[in-house]
C-alpha positions as CSV (number, residue, x, y, z in Angstrom):
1,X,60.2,1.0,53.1
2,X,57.2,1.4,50.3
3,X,56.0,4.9,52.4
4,X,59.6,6.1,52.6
5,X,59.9,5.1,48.9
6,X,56.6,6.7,47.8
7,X,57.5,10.4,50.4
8,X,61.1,10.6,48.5
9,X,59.6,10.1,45.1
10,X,56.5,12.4,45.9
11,X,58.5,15.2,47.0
12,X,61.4,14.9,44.5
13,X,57.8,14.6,41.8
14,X,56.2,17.9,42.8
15,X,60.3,19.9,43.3
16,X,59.9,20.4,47.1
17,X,63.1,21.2,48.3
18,X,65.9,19.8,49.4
19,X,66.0,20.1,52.6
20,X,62.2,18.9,53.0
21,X,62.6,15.2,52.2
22,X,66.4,14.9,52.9
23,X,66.0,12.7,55.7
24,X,64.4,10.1,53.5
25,X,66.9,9.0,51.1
26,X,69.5,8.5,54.4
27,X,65.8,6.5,56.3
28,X,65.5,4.1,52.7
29,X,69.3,3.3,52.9
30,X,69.2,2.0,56.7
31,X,65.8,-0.1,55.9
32,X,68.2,-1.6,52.6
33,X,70.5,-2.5,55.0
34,X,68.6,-3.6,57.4
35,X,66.5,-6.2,54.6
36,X,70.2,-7.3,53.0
37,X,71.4,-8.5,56.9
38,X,68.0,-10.1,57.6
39,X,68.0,-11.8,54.5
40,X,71.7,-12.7,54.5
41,X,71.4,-13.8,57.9
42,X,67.8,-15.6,57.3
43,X,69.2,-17.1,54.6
44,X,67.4,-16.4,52.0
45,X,70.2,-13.9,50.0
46,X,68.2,-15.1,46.4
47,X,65.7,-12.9,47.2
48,X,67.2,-9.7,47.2
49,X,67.6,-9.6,43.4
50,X,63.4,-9.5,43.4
51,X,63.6,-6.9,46.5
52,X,65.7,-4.9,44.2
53,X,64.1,-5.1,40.7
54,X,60.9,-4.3,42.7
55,X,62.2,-1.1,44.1
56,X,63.9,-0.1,41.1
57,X,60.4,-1.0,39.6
58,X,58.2,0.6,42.1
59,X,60.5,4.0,41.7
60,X,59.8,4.0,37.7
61,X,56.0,2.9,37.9
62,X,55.1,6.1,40.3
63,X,55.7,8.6,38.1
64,X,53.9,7.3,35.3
65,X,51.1,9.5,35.5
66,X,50.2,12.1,38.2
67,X,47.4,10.0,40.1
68,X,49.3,6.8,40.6
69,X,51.8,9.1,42.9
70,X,48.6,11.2,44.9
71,X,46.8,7.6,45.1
72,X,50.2,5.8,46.5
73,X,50.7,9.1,48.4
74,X,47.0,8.6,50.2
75,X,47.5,5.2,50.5
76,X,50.7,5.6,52.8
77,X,49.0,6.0,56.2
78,X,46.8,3.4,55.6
79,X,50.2,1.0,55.1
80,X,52.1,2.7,57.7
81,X,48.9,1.6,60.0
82,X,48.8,-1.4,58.7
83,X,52.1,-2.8,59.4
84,X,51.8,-1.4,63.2
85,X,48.7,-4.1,63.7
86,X,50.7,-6.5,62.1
87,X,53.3,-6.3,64.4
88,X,50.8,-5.9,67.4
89,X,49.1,-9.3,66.1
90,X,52.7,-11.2,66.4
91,X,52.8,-9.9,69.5
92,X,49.6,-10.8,70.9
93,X,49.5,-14.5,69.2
94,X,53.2,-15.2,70.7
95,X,52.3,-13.3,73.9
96,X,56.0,-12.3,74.3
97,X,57.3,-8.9,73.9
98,X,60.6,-9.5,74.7
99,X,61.9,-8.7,71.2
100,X,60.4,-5.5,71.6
101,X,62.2,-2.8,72.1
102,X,60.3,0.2,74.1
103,X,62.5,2.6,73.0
104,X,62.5,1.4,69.3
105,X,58.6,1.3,69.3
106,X,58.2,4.5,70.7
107,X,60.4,6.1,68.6
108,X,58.5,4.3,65.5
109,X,54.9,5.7,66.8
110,X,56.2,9.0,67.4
111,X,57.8,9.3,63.8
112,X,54.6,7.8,62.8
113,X,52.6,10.5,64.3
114,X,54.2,13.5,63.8
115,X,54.0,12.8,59.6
């Protein structure tokens, strides 16, 4: 959600058009959702006021000067990366993949790569 926050802002900061970064704003909704039902079903619903004030917060804070955008910018891959060996180290401590969708992770990798 933080890369696909950072994109949307970046592009919206620097006037790209439109139709360059249109995909994100509809990409941030489904991961909101998808964080209000895990939450709601986790049941931890208490934390989605902090979730929101740091979006909100997050949105506000990257504009403030130009380098905090290029540095948050650079810093995307790196995160994007990151979270992918997260999810390989669940997967190799619990040695079960069957939560894992092949479909879903290749679909992830391939966005991943072709930004």
């Amino acid at each position: 959600l933080f890369s696909f926050l950072v994109f949307l802002r970046y592009q919206i900061y620097y006037g790209y058009p439109l139709q360059t970064y249109l995909e994100y704003p509809i990409i941030i909704a489904q991961d909101v959702v998808l964080l209000l039902f895990i939450l709601r079903f986790s049941g931890n619903m208490k934390q989605a006021l902090f979730y929101a004030v740091a979006f909100g917060g997050g949105w506000y804070m990257l504009t403030l000067q130009k380098w905090i955008i290029d540095l948050a910018m650079n810093l995307c891959t790196l995160i994007s990366a990151a979270s992918k060996v997260a999810q390989l180290r669940c997967l190799w401590q619990t040695k079960d993949s069957g939560d894992v969708s092949a479909l879903t992770w290749s679909m992830s990798a391939y966005t991943c790569a072709s930004k």
